[in-house]
ZAMAR-876644 format. One record per residue: x, y, z of N, C-alpha, C, CB in turn. Coordinates in steps of 0.05 Angstrom, whole numbers, plus 5000, padded with zeros to 4 digits. Glycine has a CB too. Layout:
# ZAMAR-876644
X Y Z X Y Z X Y Z X Y Z
...
This chain:
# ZAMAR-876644
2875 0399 8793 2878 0413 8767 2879 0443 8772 2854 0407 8748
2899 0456 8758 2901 0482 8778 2883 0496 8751 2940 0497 8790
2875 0517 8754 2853 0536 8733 2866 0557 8736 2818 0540 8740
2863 0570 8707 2876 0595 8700 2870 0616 8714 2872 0602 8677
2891 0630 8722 2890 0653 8744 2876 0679 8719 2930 0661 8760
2870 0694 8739 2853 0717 8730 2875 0731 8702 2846 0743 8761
2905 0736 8713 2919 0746 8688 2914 0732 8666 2947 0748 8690
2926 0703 8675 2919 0676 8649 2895 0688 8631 2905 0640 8665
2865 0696 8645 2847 0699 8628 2846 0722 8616 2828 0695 8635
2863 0752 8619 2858 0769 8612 2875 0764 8590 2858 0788 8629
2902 0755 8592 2908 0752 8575 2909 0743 8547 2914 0751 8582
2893 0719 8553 2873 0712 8535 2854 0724 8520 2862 0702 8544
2844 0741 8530 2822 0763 8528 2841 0786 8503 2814 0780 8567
2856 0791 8521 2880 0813 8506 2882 0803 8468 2922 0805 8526
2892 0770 8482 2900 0758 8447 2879 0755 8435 2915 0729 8442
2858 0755 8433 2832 0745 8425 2828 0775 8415 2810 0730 8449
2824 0787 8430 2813 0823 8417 2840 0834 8397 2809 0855 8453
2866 0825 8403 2889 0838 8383 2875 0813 8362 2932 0836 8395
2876 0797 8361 2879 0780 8330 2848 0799 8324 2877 0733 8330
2825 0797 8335 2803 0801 8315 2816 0835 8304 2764 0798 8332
2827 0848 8316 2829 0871 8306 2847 0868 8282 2837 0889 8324
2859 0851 8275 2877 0855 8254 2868 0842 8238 2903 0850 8257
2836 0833 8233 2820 0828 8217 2814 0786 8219 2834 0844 8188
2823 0781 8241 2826 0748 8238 2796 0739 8257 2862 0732 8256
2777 0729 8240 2762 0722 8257 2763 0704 8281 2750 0717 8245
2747 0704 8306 2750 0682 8332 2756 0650 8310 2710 0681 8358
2733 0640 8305 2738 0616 8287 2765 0606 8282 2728 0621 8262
2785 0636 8266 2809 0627 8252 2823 0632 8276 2820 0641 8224
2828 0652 8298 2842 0644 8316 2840 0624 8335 2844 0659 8325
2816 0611 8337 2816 0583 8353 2824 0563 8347 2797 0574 8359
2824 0556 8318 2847 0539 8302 2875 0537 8302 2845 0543 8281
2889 0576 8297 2916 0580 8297 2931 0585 8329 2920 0605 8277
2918 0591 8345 2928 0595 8374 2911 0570 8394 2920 0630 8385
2899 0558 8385 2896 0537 8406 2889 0502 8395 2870 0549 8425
2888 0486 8409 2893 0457 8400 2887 0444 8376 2884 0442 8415
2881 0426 8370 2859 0409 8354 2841 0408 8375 2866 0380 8343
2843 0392 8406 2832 0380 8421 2807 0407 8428 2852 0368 8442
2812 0436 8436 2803 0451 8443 2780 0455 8419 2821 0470 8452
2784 0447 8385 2757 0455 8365 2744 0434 8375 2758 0455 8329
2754 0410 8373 2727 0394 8383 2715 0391 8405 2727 0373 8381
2730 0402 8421 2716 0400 8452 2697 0426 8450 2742 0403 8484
2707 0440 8437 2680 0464 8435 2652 0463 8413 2695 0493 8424
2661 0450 8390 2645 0458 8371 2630 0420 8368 2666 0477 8341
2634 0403 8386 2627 0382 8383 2595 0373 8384 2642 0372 8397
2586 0389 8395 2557 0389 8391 2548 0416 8375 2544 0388 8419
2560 0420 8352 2551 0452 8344 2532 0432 8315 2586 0484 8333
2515 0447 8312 2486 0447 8295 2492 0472 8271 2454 0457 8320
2478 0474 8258 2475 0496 8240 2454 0526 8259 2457 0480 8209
2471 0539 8259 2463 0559 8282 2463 0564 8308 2448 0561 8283
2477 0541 8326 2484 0537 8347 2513 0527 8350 2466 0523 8356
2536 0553 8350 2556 0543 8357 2556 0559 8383 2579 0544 8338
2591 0551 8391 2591 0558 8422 2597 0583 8413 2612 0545 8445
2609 0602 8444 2608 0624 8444 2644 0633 8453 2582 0631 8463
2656 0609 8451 2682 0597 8456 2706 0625 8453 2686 0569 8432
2712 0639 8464 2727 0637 8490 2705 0643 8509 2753 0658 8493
2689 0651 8501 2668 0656 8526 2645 0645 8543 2659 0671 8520
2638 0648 8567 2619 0640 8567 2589 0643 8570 2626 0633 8574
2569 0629 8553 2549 0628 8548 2534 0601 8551 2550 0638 8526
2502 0595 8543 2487 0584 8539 2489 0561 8521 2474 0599 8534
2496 0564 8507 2511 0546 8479 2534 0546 8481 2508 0554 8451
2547 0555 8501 2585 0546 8508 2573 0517 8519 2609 0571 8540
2557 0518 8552 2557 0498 8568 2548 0476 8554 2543 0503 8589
2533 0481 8537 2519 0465 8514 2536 0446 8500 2508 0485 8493
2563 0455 8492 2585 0443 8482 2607 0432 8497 2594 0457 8468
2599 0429 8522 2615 0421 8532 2603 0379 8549 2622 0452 8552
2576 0378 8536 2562 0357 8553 2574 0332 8528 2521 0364 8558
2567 0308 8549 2567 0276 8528 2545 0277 8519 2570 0245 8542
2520 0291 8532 2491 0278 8516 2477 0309 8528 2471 0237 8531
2464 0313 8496 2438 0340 8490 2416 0335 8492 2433 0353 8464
2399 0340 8516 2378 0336 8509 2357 0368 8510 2372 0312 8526
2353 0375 8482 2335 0394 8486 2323 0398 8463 2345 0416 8494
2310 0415 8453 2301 0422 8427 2309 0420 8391 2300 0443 8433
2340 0404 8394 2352 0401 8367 2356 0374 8373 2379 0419 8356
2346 0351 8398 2354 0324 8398 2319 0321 8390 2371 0308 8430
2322 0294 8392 2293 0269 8386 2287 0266 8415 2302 0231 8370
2260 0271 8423 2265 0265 8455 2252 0225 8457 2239 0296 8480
2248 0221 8431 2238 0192 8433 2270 0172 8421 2205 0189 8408
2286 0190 8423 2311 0183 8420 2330 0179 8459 2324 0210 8395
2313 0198 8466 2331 0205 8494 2337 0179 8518 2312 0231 8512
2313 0157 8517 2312 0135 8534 2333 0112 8520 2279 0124 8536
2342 0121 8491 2367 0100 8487 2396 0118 8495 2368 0087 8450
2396 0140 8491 2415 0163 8496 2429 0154 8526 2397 0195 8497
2400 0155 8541 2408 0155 8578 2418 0129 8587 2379 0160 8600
2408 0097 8560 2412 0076 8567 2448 0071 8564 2392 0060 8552
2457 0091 8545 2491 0091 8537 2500 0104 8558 2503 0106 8508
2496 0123 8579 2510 0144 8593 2533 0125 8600 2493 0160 8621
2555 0139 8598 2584 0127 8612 2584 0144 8647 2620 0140 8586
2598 0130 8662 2595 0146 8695 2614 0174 8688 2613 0121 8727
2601 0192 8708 2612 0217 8695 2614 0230 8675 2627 0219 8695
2588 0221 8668 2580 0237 8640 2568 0265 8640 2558 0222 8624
2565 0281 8646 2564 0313 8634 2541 0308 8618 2592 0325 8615
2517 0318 8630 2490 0319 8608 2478 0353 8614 2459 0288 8619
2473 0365 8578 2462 0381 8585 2437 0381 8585 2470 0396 8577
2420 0392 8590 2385 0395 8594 2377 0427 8589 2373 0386 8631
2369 0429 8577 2349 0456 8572 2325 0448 8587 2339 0463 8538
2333 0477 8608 2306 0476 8634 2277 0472 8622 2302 0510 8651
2274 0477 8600 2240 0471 8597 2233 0443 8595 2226 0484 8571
2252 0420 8588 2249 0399 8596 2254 0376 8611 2250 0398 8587
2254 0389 8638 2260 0373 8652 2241 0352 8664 2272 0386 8666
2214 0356 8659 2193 0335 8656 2199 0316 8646 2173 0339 8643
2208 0325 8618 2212 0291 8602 2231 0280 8611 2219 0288 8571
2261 0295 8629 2279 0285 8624 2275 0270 8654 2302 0304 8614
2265 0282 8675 2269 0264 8707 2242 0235 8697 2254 0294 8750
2220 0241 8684 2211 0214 8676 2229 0189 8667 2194 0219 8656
2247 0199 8658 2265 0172 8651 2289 0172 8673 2280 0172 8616
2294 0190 8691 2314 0197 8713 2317 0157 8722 2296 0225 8744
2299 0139 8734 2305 0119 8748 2322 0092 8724 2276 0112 8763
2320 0103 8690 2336 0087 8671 2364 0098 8671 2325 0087 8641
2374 0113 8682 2405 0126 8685 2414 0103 8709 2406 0166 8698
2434 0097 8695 2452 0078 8718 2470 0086 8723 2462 0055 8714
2479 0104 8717 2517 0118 8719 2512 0144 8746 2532 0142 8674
2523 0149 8753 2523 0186 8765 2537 0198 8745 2541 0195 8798
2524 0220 8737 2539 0237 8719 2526 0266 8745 2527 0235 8676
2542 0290 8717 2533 0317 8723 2519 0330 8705 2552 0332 8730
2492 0344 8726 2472 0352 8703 2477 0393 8701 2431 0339 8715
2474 0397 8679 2464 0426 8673 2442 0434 8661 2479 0437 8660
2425 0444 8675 2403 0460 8662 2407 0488 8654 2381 0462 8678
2400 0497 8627 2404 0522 8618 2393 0527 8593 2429 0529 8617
2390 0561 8583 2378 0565 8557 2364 0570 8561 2374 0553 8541
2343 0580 8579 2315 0582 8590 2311 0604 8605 2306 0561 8605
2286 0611 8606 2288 0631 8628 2277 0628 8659 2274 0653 8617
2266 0603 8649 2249 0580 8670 2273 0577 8693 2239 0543 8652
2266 0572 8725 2281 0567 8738 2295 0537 8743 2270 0577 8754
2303 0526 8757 2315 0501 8766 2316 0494 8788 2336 0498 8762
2308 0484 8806 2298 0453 8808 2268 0452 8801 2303 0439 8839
2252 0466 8817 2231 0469 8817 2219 0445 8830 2226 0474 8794
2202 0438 8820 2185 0405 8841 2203 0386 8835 2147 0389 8830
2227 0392 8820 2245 0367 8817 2279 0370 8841 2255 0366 8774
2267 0377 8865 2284 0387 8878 2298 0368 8891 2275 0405 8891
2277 0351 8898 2284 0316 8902 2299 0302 8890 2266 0299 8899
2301 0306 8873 2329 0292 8856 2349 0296 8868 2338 0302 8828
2348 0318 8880 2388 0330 8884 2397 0310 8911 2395 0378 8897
2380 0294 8924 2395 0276 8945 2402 0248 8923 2372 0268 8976
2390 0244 8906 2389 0224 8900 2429 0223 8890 2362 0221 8879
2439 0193 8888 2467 0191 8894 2472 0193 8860 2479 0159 8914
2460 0187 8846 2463 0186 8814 2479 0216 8801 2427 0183 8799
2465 0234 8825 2472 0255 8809 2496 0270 8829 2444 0273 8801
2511 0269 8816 2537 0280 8828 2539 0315 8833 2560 0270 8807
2527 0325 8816 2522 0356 8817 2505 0373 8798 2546 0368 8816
2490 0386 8795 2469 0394 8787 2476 0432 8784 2444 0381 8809
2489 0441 8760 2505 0470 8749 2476 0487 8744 2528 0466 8713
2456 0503 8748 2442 0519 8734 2435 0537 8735 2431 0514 8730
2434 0551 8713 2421 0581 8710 2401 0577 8723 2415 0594 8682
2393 0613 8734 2371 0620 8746 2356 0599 8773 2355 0623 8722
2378 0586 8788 2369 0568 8808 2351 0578 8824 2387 0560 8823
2331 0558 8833 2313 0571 8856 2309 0561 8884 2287 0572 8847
2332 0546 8889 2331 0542 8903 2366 0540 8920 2313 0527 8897
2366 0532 8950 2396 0533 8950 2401 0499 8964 2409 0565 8973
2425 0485 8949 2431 0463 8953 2463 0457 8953 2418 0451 8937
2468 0444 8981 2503 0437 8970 2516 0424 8951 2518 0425 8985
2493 0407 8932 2494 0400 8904 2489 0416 8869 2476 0382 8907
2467 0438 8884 2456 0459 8862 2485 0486 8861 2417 0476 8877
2494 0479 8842 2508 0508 8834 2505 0526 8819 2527 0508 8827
2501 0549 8823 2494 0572 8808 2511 0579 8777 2498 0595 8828
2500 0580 8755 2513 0579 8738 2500 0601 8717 2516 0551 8731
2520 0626 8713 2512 0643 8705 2509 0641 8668 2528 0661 8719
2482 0664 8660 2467 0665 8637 2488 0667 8614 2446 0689 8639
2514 0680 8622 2528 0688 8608 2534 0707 8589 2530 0676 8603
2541 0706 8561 2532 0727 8549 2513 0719 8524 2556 0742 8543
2502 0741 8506 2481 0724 8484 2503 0704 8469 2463 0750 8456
2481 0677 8463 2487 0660 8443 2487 0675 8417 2470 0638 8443
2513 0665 8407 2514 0676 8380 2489 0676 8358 2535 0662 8369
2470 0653 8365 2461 0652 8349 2425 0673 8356 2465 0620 8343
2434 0693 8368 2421 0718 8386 2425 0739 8374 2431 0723 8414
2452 0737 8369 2470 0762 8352 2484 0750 8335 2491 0780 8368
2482 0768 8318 2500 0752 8285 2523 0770 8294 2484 0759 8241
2549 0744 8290 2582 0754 8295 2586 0769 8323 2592 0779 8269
2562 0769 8347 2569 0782 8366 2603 0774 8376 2546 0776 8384
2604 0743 8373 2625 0733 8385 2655 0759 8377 2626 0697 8372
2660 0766 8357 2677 0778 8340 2676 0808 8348 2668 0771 8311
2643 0816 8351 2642 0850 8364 2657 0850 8392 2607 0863 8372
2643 0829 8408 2660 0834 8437 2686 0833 8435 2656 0816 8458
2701 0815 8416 2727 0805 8421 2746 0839 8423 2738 0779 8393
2732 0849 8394 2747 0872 8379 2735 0893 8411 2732 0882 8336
2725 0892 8419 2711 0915 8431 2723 0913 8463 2676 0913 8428
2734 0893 8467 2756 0893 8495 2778 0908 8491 2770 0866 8503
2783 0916 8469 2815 0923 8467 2802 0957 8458 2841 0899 8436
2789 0950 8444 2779 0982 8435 2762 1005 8452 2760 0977 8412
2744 0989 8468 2719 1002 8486 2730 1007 8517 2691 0979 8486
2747 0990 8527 2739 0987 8553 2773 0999 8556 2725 0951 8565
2757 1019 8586 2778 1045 8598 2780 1037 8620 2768 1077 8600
2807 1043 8635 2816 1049 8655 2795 1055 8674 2834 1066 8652
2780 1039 8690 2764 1051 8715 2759 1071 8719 2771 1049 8734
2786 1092 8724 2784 1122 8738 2780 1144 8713 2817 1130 8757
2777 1127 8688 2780 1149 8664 2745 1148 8652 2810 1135 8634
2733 1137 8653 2701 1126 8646 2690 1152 8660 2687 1089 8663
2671 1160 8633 2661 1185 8645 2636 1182 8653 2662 1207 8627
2614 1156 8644 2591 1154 8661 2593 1138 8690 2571 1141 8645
2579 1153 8705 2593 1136 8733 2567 1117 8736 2600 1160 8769
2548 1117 8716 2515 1095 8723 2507 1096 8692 2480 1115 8750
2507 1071 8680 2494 1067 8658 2467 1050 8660 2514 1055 8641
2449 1064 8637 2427 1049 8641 2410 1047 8619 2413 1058 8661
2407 1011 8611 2404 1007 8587 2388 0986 8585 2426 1006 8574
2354 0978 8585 2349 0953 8595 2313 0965 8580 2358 0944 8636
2305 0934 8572 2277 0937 8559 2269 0937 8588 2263 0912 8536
2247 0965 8593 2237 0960 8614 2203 0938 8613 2238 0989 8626
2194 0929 8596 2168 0919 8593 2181 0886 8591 2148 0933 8564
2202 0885 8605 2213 0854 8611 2213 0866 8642 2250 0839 8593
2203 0839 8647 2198 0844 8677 2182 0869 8695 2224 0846 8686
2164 0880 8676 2153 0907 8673 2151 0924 8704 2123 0902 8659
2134 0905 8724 2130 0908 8745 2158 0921 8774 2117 0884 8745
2185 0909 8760 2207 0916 8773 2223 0935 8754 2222 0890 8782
2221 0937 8731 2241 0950 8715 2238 0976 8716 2241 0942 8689
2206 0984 8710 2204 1008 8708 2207 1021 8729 2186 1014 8698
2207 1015 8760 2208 1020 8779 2236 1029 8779 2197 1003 8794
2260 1014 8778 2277 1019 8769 2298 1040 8753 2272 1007 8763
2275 1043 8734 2280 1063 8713 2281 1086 8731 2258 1065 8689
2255 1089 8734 2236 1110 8746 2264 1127 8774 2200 1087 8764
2271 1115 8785 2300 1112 8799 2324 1122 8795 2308 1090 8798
2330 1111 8779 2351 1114 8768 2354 1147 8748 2352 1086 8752
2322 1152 8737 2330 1180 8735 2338 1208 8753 2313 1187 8724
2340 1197 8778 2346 1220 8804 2370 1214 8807 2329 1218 8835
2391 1196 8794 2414 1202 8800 2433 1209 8783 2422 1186 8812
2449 1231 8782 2469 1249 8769 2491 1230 8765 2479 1275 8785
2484 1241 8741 2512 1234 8725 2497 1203 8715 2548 1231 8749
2471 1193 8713 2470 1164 8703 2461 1165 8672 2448 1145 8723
2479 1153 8653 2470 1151 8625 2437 1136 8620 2494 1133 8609
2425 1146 8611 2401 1118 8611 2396 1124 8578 2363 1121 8638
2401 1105 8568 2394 1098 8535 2372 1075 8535 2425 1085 8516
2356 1082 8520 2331 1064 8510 2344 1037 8490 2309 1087 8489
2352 1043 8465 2371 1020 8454 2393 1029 8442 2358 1003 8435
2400 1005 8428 2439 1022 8432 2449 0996 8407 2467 1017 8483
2453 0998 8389 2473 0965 8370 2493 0965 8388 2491 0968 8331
2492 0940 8384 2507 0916 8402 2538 0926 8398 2500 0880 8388
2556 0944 8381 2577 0957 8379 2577 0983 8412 2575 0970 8346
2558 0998 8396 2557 1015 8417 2547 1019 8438 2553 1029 8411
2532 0997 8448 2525 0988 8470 2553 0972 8491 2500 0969 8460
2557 0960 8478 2591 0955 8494 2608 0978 8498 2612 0936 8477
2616 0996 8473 2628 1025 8480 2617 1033 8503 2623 1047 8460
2591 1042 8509 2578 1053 8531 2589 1036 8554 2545 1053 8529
2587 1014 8557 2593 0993 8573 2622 0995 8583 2587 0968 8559
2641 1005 8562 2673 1005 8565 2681 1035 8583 2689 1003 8530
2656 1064 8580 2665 1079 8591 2651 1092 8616 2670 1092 8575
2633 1067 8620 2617 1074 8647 2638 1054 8677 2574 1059 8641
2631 1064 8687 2637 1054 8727 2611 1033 8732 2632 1091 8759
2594 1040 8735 2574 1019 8745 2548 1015 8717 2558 1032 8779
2537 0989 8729 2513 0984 8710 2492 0974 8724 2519 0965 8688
2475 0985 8712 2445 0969 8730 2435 0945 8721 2418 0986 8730
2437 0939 8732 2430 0908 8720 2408 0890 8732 2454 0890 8724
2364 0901 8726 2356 0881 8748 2346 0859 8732 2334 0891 8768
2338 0847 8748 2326 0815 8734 2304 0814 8706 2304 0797 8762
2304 0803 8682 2282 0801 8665 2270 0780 8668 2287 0803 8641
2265 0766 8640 2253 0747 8652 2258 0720 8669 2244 0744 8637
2284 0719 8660 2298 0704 8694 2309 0722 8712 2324 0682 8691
2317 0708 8733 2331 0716 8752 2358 0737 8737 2340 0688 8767
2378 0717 8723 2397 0735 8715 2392 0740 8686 2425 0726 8720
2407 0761 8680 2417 0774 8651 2442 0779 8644 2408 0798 8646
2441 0772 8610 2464 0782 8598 2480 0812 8611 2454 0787 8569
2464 0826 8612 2478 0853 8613 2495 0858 8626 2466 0871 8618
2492 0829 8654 2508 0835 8683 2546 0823 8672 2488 0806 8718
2543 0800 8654 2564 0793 8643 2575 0811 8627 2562 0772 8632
2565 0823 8609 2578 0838 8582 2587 0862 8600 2555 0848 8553
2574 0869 8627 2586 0895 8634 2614 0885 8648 2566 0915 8653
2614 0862 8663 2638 0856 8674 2661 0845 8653 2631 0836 8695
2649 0841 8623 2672 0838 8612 2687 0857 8597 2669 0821 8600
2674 0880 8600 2681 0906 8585 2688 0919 8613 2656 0922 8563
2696 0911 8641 2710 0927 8657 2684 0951 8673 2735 0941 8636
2663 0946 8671 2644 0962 8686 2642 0936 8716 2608 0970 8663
2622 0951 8723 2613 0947 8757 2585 0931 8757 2608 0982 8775
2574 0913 8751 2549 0909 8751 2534 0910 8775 2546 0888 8740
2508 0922 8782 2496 0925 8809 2478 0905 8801 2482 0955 8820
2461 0889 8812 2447 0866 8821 2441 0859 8839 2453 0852 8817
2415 0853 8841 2396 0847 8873 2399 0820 8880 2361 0852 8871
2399 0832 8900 2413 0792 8927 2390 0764 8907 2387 0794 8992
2407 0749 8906 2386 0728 8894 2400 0697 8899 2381 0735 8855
2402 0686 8887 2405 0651 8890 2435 0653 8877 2377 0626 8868
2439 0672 8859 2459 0675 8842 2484 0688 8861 2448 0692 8816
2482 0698 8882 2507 0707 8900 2529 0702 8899 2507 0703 8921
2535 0668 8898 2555 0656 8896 2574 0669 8875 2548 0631 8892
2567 0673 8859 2572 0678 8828 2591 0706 8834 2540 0684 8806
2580 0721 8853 2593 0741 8851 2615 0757 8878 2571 0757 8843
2625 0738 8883 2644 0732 8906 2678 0742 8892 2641 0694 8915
2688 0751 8898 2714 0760 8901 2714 0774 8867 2738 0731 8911
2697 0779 8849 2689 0797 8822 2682 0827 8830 2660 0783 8806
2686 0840 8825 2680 0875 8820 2652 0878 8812 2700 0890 8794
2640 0865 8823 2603 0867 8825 2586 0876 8857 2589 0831 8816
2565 0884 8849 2556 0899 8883 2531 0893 8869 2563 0940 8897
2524 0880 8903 2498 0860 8906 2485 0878 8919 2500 0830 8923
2458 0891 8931 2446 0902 8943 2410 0889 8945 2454 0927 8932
2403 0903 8971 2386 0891 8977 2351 0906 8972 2395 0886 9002
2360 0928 8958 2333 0946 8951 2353 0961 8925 2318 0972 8984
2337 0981 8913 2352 0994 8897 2351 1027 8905 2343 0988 8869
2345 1030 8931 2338 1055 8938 2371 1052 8948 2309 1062 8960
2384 1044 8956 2415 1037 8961 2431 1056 8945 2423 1006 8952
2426 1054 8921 2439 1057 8894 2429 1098 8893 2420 1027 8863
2449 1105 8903 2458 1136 8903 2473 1138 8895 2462 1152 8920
2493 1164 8887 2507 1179 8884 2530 1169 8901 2495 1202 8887
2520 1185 8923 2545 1184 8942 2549 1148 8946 2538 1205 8976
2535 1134 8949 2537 1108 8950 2566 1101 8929 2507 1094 8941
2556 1111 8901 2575 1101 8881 2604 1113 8884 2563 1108 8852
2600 1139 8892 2624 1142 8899 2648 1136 8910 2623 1150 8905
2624 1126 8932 2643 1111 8957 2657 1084 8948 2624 1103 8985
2659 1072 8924 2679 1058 8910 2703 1061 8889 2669 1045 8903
2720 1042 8889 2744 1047 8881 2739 1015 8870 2770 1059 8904
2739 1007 8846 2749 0981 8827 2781 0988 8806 2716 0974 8802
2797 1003 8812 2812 1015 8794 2839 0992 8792 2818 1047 8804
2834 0972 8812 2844 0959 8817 2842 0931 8801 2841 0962 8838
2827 0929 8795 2810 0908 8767 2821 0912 8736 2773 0918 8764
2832 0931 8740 2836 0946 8719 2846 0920 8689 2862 0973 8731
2879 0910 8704 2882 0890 8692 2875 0862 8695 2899 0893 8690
2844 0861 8702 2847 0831 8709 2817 0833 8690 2848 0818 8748
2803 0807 8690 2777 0793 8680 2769 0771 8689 2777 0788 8657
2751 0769 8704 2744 0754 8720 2733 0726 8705 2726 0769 8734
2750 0702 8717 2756 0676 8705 2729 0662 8697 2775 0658 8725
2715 0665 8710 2681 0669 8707 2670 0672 8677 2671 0700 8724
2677 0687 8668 2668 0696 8647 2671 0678 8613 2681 0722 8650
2689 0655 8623 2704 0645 8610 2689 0609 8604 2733 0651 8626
2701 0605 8584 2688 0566 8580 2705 0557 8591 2685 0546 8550
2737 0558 8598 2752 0537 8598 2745 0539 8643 2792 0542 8576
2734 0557 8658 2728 0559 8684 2715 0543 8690 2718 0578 8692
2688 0546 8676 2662 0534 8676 2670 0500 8673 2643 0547 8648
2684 0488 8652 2692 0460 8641 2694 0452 8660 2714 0454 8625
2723 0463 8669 2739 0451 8693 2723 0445 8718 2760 0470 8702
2706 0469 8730 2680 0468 8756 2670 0440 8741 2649 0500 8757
2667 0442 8722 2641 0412 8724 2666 0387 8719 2607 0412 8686
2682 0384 8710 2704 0357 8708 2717 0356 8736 2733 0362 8681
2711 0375 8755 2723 0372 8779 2701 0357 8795 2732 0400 8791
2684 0343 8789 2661 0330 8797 2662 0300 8787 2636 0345 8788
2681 0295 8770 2686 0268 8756 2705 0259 8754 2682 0264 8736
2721 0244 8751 2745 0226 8751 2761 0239 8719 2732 0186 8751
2754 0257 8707 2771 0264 8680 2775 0287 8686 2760 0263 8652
2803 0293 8665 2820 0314 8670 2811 0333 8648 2849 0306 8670
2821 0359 8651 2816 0372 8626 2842 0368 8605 2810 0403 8632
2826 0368 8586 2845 0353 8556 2855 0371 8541 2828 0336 8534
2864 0396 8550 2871 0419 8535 2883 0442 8545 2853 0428 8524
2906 0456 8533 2921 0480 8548 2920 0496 8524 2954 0475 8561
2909 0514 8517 2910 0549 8498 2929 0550 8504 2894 0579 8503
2942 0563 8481 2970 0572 8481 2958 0603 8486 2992 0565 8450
2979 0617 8499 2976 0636 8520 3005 0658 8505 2980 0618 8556
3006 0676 8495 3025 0683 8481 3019 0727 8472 3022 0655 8452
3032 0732 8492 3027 0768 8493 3030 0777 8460 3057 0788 8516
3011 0787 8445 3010 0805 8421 3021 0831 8436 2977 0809 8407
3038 0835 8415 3060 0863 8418 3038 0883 8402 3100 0859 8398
């Protein structure tokens, strides 16, 4: 199955930010520019307050993409008939805080499917690390992993669930086309924007840091509008861990065309051939350090990552089904 090349997604990106600007909400353009098959494959597990985050990806994207929910809006005294239907290659999601209940019934699963844990800030596997030889499970997608396995894939936090931010989905869309500059034209070369009493012990340290270097914006809070603006005219972002491993901030900056910095973690994978810099202390993170890069080259692209239809495909490439859907793909003049 071949997956949309980086233009494919920008372009995407492009049509998505022209329609919301001409006043058409995401909703009505997911209807008029892409399938039938694509609303229900997205919004098929959506609840009252939990839809996806569709073109993008998030928490409640991966969420919509599983055969069976098990987390906080299912019955969990419902879940032992749920696991008794699994078809092989079934796609189950799990919200990490329950994975107690859910490996107690692990030996009533007869099928191999693929599992995702996410939504949490809690890590993955944890004392359930033993599972991952077991043959049932074909591959195991999750945020904030803690461990490293040729079955465990790292699967990033994404950006906030909509239901985090009211209409965020609609600010970002409009705010790609509006916010985000040419690499070499961004006049903060270090933005810095992060509750430091999350993760208190590393953040402020951080902070504390980050004020010795010139030229770095550091804003306390910012609405979610102008917090992406900032995001569209800075070069790099700091980005350290809260209460998980990863954060939003590291995605929203790579989708508005910044640089996200981020400390070596389980999550590496994630950031392989993307316009992100991994480092191993934050005393790294100078001046002249920042200088010494050039992303100007990114300029027109968006990293496929960032996206639901990437993510789908990674996990259906683990099962015998194809993906059931092509977006129409079509340049706004």
């Amino acid at each position: 199955m071949k997956q949309s090349s980086e233009y494919d997604d920008h372009v995407l990106n492009y049509n998505l930010s022209s329609s919301v600007s001409n006043g058409t909400p995401v909703w009505n353009w997911l209807i008029n520019d892409s399938t039938k098959e694509a609303v229900h494959l997205f919004y098929k597990n959506s609840i009252k307050g939990r839809n996806t985050s569709y073109p993008y990806f998030s928490g409640d994207t991966a969420r919509s993409f599983a055969d069976l929910v098990f987390d906080e809006t299912t019955d969990i005294l419902g879940w032992r008939r749920s696991i008794q239907k699994m078809s092989a290659g079934a796609i189950v999601f799990l919200k990490t805080d329950y994975m107690k209940e859910f490996f107690t019934l692990f030996d009533k699963i007869k099928v191999p499917f693929v599992l995702i844990t996410h939504n949490s800030d809690k890590s993955a596997p944890g004392i359930y690390k033993t599972f991952l030889s077991n043959t049932k499970l074909l591959a195991w997608f999750s945020q904030n992993p803690d461990t490293i396995h040729p079955k465990l894939h790292p699967m990033p936090i994404g950006i906030s669930n909509n239901r985090w931010m009211s209409k965020n989905i609609n600010v970002i869309a409009l705010s790609f086309n509006k916010y985000r500059r040419p690499f070499a034209d961004r006049q903060n070369l270090l933005y810095v924007n992060f509750k430091p009493l999350t993760n208190r012990d590393a953040r402020i340290k951080v902070l504390e840091y980050a004020k010795k270097i010139p030229n770095a914006h550091i804003v306390k809070r910012a609405p979610l509008s102008k917090y992406l603006e900032d995001l569209g005219n800075s070069k790099f972002v700091l980005s350290p861990s809260g209460n998980g491993i990863d954060c939003h901030r590291t995605w929203e900056a790579l989708l508005m065309g910044a640089v996200p910095i981020i400390m070596k973690s389980t999550l590496d994978p994630l950031f392989k051939n993307i316009p992100a810099i991994v480092i191993q202390s934050w005393t790294e993170v100078t001046e002249k350090y920042l200088l010494s890069f050039n992303f100007n080259h990114f300029d027109n692209t968006t990293a496929s990552i960032l996206f639901a239809k990437y993510w789908y495909l990674r996990l259906l490439s683990f099962t015998n089904r194809t993906y059931p859907l092509e977006p129409r793909l079509t340049i706004v003049d």
